[in-house]
N, CA and C atoms of all chains as a GROMACS GRO file, in nm:
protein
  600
    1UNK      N    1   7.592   6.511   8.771
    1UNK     CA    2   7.634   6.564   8.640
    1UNK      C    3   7.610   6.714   8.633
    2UNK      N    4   7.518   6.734   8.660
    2UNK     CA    5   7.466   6.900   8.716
    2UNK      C    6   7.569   6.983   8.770
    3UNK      N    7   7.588   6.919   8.892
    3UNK     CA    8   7.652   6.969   8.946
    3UNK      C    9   7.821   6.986   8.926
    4UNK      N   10   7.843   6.892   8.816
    4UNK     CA   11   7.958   6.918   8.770
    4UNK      C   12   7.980   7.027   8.700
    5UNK      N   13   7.902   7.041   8.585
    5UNK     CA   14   7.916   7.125   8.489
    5UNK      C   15   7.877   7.218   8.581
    6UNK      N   16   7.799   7.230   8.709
    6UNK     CA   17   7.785   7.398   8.740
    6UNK      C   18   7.911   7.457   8.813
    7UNK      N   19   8.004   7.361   8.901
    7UNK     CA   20   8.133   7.367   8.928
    7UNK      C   21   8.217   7.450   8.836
    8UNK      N   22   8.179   7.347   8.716
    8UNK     CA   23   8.349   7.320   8.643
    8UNK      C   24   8.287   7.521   8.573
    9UNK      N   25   8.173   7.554   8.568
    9UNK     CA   26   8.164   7.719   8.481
    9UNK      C   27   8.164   7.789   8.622
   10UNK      N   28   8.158   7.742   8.686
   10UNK     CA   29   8.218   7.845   8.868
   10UNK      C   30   8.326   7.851   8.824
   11UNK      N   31   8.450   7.791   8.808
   11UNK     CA   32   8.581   7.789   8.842
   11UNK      C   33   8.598   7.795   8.716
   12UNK      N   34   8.531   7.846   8.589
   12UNK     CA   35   8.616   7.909   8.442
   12UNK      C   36   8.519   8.017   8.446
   13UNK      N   37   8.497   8.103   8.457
   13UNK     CA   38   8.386   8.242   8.359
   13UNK      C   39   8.410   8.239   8.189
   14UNK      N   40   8.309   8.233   8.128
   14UNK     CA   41   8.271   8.278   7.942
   14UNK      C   42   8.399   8.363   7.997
   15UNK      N   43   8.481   8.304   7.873
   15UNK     CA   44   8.603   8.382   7.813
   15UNK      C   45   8.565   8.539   7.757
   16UNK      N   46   8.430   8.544   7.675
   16UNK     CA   47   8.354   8.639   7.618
   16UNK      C   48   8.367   8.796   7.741
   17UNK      N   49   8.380   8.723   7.868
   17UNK     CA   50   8.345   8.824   8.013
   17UNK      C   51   8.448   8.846   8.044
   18UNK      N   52   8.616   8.834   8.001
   18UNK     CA   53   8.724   8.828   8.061
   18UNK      C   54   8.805   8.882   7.982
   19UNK      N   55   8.811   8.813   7.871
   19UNK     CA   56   8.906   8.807   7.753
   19UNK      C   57   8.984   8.958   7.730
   20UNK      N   58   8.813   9.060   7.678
   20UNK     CA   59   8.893   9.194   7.649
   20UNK      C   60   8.905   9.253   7.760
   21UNK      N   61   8.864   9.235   7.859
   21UNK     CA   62   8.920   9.332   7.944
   21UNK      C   63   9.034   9.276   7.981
   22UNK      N   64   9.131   9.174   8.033
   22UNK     CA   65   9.264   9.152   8.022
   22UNK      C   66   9.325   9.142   7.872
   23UNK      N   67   9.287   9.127   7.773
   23UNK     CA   68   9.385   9.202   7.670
   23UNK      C   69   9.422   9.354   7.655
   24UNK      N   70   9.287   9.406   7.695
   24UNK     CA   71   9.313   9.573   7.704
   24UNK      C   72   9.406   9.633   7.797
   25UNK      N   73   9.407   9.524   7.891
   25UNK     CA   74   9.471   9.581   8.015
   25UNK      C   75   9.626   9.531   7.996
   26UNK      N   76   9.652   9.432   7.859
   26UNK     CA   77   9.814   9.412   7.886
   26UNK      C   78   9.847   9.534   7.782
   27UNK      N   79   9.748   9.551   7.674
   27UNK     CA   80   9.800   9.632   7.548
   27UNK      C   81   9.831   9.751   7.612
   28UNK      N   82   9.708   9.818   7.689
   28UNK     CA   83   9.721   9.959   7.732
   28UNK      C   84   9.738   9.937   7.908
   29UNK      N   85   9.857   9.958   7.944
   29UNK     CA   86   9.862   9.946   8.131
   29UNK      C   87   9.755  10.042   8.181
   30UNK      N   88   9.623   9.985   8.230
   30UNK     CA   89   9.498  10.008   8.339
   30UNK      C   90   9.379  10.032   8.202
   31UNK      N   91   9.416  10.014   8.081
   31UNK     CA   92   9.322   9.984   8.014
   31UNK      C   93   9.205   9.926   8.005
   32UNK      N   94   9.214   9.828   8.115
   32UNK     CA   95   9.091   9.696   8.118
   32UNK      C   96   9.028   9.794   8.244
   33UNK      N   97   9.063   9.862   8.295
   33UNK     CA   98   8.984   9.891   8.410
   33UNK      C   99   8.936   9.995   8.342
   34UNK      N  100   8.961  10.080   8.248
   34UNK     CA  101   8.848  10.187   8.164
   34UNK      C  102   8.742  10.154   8.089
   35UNK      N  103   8.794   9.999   8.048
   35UNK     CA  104   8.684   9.912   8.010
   35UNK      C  105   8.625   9.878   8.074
   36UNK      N  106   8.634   9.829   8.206
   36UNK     CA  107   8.517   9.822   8.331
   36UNK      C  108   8.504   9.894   8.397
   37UNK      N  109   8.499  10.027   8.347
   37UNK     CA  110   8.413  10.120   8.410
   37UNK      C  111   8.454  10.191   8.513
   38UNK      N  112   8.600  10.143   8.593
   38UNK     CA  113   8.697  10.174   8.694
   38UNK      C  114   8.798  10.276   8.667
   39UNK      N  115   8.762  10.430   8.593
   39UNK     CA  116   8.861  10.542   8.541
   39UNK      C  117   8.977  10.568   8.643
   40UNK      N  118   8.917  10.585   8.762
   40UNK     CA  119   9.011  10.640   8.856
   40UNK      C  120   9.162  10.543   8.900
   41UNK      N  121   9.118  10.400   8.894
   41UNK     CA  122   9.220  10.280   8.948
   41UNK      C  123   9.285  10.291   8.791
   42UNK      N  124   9.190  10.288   8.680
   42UNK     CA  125   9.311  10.265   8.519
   42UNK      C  126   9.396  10.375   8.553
   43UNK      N  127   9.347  10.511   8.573
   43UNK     CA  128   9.450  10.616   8.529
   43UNK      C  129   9.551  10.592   8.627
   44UNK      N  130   9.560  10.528   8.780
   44UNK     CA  131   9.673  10.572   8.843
   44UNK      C  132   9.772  10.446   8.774
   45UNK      N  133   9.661  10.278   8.805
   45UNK     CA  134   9.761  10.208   8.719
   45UNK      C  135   9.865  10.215   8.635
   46UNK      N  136   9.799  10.258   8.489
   46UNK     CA  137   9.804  10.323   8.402
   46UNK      C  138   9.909  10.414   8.395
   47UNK      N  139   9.900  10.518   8.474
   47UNK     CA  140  10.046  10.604   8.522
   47UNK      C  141  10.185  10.581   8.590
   48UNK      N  142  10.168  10.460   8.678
   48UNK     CA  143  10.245  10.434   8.734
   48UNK      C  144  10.311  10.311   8.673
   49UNK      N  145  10.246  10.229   8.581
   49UNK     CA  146  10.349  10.115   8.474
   49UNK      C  147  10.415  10.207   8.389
   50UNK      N  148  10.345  10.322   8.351
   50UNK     CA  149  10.420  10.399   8.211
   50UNK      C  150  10.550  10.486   8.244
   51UNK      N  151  10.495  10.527   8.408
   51UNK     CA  152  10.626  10.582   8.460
   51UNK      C  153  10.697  10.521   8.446
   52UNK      N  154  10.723  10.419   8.497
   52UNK     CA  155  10.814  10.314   8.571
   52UNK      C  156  10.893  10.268   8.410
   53UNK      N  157  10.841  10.278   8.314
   53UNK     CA  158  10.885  10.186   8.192
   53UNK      C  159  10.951  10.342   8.125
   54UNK      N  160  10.920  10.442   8.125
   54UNK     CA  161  10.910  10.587   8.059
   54UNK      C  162  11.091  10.582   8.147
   55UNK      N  163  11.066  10.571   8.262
   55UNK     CA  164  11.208  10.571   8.329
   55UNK      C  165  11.331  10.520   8.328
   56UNK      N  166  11.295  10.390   8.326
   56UNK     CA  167  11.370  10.257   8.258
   56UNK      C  168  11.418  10.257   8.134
   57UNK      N  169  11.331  10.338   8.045
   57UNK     CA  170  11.400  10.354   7.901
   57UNK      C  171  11.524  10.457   7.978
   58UNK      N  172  11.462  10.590   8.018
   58UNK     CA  173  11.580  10.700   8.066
   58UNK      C  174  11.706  10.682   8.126
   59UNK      N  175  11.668  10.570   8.168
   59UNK     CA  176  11.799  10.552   8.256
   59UNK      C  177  11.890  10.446   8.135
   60UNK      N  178  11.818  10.419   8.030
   60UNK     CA  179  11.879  10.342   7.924
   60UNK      C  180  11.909  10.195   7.934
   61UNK      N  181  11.802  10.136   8.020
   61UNK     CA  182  11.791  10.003   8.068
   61UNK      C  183  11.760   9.912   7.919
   62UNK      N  184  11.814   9.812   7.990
   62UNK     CA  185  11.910   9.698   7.864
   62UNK      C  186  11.725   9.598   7.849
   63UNK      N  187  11.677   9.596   7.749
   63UNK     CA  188  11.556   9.494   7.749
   63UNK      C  189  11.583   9.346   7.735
   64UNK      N  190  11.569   9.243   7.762
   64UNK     CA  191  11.654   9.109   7.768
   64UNK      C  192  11.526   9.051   7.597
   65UNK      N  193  11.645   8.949   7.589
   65UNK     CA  194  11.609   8.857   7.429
   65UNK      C  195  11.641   8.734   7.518
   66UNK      N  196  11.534   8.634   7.482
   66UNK     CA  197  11.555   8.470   7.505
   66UNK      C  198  11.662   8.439   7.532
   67UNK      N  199  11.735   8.371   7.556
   67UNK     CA  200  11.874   8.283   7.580
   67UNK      C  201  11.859   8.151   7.666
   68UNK      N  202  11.930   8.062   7.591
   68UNK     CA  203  11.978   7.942   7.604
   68UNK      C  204  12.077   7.934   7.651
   69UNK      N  205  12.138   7.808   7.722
   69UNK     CA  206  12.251   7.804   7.804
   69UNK      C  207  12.189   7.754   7.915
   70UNK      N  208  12.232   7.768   8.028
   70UNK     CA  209  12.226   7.728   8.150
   70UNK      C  210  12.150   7.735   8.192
   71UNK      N  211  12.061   7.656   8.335
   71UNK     CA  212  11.886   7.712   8.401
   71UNK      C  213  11.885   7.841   8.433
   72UNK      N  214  11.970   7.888   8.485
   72UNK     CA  215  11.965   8.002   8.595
   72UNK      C  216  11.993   8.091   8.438
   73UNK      N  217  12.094   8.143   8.337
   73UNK     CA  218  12.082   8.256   8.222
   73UNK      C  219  11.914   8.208   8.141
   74UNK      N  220  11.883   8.054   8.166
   74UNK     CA  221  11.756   8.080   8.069
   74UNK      C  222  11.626   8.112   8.164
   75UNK      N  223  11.637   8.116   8.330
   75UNK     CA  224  11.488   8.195   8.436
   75UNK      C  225  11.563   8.333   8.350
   76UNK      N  226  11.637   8.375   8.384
   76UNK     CA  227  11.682   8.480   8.379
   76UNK      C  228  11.643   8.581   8.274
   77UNK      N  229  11.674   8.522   8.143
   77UNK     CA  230  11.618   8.594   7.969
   77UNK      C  231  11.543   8.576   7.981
   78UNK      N  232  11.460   8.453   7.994
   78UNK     CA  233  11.336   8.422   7.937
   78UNK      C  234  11.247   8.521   8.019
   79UNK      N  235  11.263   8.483   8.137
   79UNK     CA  236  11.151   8.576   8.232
   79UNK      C  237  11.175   8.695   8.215
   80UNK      N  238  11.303   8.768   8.261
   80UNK     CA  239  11.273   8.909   8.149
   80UNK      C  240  11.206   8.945   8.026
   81UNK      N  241  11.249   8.823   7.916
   81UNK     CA  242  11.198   8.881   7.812
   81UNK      C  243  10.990   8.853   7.861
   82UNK      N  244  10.970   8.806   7.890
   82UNK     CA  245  10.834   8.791   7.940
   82UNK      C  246  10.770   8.903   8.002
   83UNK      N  247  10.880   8.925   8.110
   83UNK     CA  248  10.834   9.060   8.214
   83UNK      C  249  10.794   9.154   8.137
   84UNK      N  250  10.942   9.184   7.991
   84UNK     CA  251  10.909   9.272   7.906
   84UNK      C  252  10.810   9.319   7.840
   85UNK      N  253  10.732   9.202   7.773
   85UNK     CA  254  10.678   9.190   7.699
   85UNK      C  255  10.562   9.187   7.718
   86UNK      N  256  10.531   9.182   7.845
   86UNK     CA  257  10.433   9.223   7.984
   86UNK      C  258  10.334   9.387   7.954
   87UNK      N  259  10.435   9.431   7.904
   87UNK     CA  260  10.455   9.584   7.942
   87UNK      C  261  10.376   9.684   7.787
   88UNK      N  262  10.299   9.569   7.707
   88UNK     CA  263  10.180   9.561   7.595
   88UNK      C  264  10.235   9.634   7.519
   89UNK      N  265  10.179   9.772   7.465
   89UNK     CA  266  10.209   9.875   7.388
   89UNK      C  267  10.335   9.968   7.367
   90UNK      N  268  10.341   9.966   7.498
   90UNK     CA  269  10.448  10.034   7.539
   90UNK      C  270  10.599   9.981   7.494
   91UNK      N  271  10.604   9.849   7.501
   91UNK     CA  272  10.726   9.752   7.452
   91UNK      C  273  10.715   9.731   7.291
   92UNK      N  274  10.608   9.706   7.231
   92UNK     CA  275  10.621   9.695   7.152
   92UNK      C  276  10.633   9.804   7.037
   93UNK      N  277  10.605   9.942   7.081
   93UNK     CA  278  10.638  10.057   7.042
   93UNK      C  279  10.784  10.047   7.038
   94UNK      N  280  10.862  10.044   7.188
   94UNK     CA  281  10.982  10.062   7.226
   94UNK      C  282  11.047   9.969   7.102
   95UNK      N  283  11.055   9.875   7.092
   95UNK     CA  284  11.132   9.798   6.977
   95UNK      C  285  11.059   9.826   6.861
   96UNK      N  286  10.991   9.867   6.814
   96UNK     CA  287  10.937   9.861   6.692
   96UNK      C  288  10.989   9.970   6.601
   97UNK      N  289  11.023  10.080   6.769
   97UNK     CA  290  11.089  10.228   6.673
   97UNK      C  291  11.257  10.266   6.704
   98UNK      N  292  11.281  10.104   6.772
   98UNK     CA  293  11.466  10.102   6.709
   98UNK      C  294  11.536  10.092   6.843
   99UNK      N  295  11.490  10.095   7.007
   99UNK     CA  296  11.504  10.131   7.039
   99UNK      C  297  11.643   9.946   7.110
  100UNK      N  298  11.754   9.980   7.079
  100UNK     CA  299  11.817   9.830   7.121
  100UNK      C  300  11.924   9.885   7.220
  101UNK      N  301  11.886   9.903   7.361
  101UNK     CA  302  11.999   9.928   7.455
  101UNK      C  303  12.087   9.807   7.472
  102UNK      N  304  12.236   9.781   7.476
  102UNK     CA  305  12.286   9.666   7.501
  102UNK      C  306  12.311   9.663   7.661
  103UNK      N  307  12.314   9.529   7.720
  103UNK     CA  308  12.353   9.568   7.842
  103UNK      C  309  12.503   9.624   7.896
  104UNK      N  310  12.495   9.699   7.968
  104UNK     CA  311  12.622   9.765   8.036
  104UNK      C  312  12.670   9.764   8.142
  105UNK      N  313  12.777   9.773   8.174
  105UNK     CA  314  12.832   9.778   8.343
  105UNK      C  315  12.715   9.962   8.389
  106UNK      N  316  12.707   9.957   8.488
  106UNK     CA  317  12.697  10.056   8.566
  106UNK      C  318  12.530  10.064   8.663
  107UNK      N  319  12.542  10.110   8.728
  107UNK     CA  320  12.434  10.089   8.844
  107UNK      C  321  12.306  10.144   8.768
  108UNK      N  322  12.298  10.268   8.711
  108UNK     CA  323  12.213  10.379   8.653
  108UNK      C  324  12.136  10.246   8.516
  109UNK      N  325  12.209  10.218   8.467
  109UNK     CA  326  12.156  10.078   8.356
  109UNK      C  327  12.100  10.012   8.392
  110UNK      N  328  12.126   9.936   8.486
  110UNK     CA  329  12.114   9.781   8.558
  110UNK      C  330  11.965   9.835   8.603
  111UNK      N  331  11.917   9.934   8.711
  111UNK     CA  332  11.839   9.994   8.737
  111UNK      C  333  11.732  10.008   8.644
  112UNK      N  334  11.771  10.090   8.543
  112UNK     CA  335  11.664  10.078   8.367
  112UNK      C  336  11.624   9.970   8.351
  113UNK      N  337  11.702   9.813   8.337
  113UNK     CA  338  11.644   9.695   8.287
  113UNK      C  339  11.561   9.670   8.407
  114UNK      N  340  11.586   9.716   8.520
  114UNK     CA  341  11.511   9.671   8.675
  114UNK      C  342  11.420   9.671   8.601
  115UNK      N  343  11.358   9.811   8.647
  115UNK     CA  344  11.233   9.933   8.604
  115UNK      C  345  11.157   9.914   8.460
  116UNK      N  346  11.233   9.866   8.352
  116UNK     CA  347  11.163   9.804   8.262
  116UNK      C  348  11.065   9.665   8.308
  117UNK      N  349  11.153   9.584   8.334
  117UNK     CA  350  11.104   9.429   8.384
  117UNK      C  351  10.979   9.424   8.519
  118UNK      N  352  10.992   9.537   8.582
  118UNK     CA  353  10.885   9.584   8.719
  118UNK      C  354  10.771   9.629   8.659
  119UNK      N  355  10.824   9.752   8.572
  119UNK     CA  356  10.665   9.750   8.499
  119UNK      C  357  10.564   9.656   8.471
  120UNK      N  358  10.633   9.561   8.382
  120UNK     CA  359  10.590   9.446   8.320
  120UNK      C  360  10.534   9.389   8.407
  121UNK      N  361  10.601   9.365   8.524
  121UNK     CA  362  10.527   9.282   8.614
  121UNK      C  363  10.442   9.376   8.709
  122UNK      N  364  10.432   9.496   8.750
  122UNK     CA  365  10.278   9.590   8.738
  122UNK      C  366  10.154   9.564   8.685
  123UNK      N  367  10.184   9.572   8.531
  123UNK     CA  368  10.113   9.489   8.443
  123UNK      C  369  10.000   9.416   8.472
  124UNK      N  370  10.150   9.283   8.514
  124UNK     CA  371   9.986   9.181   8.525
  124UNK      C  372  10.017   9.130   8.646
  125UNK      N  373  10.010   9.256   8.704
  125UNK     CA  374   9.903   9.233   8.845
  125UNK      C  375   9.783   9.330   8.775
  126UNK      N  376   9.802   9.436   8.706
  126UNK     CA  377   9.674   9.508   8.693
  126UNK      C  378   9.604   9.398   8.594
  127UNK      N  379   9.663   9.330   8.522
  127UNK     CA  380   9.573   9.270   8.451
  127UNK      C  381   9.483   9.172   8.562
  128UNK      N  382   9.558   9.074   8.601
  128UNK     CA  383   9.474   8.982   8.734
  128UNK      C  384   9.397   9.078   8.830
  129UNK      N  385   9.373   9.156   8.839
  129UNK     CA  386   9.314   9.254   8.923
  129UNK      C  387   9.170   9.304   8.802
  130UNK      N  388   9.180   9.298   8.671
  130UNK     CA  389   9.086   9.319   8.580
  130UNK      C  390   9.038   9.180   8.549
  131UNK      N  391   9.095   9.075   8.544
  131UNK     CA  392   9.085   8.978   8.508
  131UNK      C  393   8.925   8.936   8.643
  132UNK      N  394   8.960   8.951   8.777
  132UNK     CA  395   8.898   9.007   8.933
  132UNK      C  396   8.798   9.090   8.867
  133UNK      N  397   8.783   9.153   8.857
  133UNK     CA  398   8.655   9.280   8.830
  133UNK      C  399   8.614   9.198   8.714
  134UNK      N  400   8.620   9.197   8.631
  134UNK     CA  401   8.542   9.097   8.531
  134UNK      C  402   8.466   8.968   8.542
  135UNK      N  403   8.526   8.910   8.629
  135UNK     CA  404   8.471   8.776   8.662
  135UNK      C  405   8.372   8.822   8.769
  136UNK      N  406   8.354   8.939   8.862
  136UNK     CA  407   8.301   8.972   8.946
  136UNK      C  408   8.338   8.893   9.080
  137UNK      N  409   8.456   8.878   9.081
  137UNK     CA  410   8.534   8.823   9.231
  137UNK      C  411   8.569   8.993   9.264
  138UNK      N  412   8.557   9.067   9.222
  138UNK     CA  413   8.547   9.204   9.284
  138UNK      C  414   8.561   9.282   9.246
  139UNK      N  415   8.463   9.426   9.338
  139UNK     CA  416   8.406   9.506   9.284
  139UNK      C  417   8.524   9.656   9.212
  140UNK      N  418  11.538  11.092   7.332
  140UNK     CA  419  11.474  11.043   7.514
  140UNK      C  420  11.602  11.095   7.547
  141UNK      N  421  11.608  11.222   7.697
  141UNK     CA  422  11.676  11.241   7.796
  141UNK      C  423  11.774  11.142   7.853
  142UNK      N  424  11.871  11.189   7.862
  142UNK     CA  425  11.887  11.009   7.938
  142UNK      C  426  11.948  11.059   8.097
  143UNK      N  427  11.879  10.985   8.184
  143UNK     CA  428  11.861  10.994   8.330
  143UNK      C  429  11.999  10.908   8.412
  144UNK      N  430  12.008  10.985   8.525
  144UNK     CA  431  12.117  10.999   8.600
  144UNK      C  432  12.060  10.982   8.713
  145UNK      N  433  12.057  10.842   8.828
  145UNK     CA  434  12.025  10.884   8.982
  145UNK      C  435  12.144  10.805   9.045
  146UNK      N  436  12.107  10.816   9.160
  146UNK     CA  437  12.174  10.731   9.267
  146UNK      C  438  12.070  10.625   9.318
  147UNK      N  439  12.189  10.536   9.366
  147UNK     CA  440  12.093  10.429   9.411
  147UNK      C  441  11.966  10.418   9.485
  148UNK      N  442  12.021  10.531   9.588
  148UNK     CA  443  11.914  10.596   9.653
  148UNK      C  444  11.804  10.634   9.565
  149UNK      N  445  11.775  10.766   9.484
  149UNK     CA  446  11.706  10.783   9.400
  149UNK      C  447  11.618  10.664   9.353
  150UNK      N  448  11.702  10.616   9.244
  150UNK     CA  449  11.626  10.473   9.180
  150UNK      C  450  11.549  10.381   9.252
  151UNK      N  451  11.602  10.330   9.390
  151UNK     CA  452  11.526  10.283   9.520
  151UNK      C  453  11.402  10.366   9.555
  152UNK      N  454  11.408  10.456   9.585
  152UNK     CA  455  11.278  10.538   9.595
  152UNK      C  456  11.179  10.565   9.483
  153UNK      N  457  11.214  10.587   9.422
  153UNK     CA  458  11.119  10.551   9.300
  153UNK      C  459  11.044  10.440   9.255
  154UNK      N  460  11.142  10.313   9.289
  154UNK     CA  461  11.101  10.191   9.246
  154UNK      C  462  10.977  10.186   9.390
  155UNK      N  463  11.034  10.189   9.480
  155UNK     CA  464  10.952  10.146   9.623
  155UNK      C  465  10.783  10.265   9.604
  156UNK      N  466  10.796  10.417   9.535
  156UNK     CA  467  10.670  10.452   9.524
  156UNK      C  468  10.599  10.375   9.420
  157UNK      N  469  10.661  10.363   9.313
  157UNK     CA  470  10.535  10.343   9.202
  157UNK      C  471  10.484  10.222   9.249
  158UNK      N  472  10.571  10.097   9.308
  158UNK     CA  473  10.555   9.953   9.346
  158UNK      C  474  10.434   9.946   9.440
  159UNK      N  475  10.477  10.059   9.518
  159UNK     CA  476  10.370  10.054   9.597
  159UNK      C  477  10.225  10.128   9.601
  160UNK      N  478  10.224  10.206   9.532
  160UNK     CA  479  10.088  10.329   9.468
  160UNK      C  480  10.014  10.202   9.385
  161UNK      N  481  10.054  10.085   9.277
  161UNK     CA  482  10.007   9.979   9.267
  161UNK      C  483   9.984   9.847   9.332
  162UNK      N  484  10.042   9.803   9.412
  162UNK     CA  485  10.030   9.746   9.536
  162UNK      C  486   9.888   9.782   9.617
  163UNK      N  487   9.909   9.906   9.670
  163UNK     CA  488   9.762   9.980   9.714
  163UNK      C  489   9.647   9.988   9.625
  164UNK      N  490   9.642   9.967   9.504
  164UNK     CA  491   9.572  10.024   9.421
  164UNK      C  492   9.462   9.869   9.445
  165UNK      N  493   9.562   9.751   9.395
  165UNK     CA  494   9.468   9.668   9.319
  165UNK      C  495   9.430   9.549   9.476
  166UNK      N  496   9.519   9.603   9.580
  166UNK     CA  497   9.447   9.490   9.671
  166UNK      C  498   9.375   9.549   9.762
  167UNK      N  499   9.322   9.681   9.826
  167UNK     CA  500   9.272   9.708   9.915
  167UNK      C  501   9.088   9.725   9.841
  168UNK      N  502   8.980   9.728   9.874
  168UNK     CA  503   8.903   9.765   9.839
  168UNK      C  504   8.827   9.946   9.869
  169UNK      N  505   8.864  10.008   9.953
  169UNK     CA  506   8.775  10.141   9.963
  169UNK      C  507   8.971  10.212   9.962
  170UNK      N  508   8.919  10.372   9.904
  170UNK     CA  509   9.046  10.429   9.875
  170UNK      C  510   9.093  10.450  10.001
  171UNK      N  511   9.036  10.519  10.094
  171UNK     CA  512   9.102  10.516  10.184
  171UNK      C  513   9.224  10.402  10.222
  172UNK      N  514   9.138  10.267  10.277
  172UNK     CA  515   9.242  10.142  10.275
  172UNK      C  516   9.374  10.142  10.185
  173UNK      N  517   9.331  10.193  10.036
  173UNK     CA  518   9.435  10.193   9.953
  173UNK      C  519   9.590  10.267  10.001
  174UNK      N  520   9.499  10.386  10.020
  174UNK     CA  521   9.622  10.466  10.055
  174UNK      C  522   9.682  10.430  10.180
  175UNK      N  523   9.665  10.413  10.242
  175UNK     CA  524   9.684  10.338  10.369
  175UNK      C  525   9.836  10.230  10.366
  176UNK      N  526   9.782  10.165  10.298
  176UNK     CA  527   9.840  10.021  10.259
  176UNK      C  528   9.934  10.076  10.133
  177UNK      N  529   9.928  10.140  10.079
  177UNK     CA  530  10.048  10.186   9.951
  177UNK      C  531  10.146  10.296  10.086
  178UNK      N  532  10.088  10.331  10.173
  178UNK     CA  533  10.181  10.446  10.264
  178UNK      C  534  10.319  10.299  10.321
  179UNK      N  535  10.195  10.206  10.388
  179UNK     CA  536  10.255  10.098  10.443
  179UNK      C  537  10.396  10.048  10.346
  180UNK      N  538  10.339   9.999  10.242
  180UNK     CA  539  10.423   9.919  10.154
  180UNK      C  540  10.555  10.028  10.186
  181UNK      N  541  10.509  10.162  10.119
  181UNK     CA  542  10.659  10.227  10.072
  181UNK      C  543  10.766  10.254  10.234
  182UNK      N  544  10.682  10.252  10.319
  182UNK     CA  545  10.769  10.268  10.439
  182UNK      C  546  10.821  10.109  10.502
  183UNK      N  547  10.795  10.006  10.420
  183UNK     CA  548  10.824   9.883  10.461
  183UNK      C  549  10.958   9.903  10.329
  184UNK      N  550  10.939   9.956  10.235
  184UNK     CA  551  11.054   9.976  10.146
  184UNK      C  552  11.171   9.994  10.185
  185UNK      N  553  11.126  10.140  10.198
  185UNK     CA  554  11.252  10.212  10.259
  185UNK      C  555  11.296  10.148  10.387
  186UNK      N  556  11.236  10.068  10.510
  186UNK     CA  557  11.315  10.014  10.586
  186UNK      C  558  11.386   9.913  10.548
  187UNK      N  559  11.388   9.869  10.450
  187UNK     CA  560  11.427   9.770  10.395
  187UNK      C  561  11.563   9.811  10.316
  188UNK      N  562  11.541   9.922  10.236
  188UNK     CA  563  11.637  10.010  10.180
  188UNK      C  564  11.740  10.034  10.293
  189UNK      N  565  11.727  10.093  10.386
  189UNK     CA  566  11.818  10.140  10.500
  189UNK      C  567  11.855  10.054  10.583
  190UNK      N  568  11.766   9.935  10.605
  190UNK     CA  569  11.807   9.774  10.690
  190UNK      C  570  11.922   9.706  10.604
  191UNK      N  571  11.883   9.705  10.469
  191UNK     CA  572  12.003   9.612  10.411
  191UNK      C  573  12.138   9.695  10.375
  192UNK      N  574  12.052   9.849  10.391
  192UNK     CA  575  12.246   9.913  10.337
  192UNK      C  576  12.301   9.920  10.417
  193UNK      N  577  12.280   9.936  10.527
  193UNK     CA  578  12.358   9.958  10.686
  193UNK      C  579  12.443   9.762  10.721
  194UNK      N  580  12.316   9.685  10.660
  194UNK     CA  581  12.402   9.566  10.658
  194UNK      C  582  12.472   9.509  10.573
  195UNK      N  583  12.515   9.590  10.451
  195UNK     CA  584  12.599   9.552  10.370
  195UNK      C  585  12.686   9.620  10.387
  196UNK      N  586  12.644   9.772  10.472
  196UNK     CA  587  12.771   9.847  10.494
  196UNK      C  588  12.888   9.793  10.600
  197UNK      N  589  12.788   9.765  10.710
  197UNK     CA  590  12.882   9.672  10.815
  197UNK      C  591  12.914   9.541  10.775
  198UNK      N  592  12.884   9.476  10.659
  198UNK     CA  593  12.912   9.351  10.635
  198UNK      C  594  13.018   9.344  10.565
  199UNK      N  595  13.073   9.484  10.498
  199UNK     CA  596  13.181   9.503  10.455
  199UNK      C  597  13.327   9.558  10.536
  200UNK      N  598  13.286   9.602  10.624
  200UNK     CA  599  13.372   9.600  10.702
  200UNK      C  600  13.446   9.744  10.695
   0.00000   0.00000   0.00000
């Protein structure tokens, strides 16, 4: 019985030890790592999701909304809109202050929604990488 | 907001640094390694970039 319960809190860590530093880290990209104490890995993080999303707007990349329909259009929205939404502060700024690119033919666009959706998924790898430093699976 | 103009090229290179400056960042442990392994990634990019355009170029005929 012991040994269960000492298992089963091996393989979960107190939420209390995890929690904000991966919320910080989806709100603000490398946020959670300024919260643990890791300045140098947040700021490049940190720089390099905001690029990547800062760009993606520039190039006027299309942000995806849910959709229904078929398997392959609903991996497709849905996980974009996920990837998006990935991307914490930054996305929710982006729509909050109007910002509705539709999608378009042309390479320079297609590219933007890339670079939006990559961020996102930057993200949370930095988050699972804070999520790692928190739990103390590494340093 | 500016609104930005590249080539595929361009946009490819860009995507392949930042991808990889994070890539390096969160799996290597001492910086050195990091950089190392983010040099790796982006030159596994770009061969990749220049492997598939050369084969879509000849695949087109």
């Amino acid at each position: 019985m012991a040994e269960k319960s000492k298992s089963e809190s091996e393989a979960m860590p107190p939420l209390s030890k995890w929690v904000p530093a991966v919320l910080v880290a989806w709100l603000i990209p490398g946020g959670g790592h300024f919260l643990l104490k890791r300045p140098g890995r947040g700021a490049v993080l940190g720089a390099s999701v905001a690029c990547m999303f800062v760009l993606g707007l520039m190039m006027r990349g299309a942000l995806f909304q849910p959709q229904g329909g078929d398997i392959l259009t609903m991996v497709i929205y849905v996980g974009g809109f996920i990837a998006n939404l990935m991307n914490g502060l930054l996305y929710i700024l982006t729509v909050g202050l109007g910002y509705s690119q539709p999608d378009m033919p042309g390479h320079v666009h297609d590219y933007g929604a890339k670079f939006l959706v990559a961020a996102g998924l930057l993200n949370i790898l930095a988050m699972v990488d804070a999520f790692e430093i928190a739990t103390g699976k590494k340093d | 907001m500016p609104k930005m103009n590249l080539s595929h090229f361009e946009a490819a290179l860009l995507f392949a640094f930042f991808t990889s400056v994070v890539l390096g960042v969160i799996t290597k442990r001492s910086d050195r390694e990091r950089v190392r392994y983010a040099v790796y990634c982006f030159v596994c990019f770009l061969a990749a970039i220049f492997g598939l355009s050369w084969l879509m170029y000849l695949g087109h005929g």
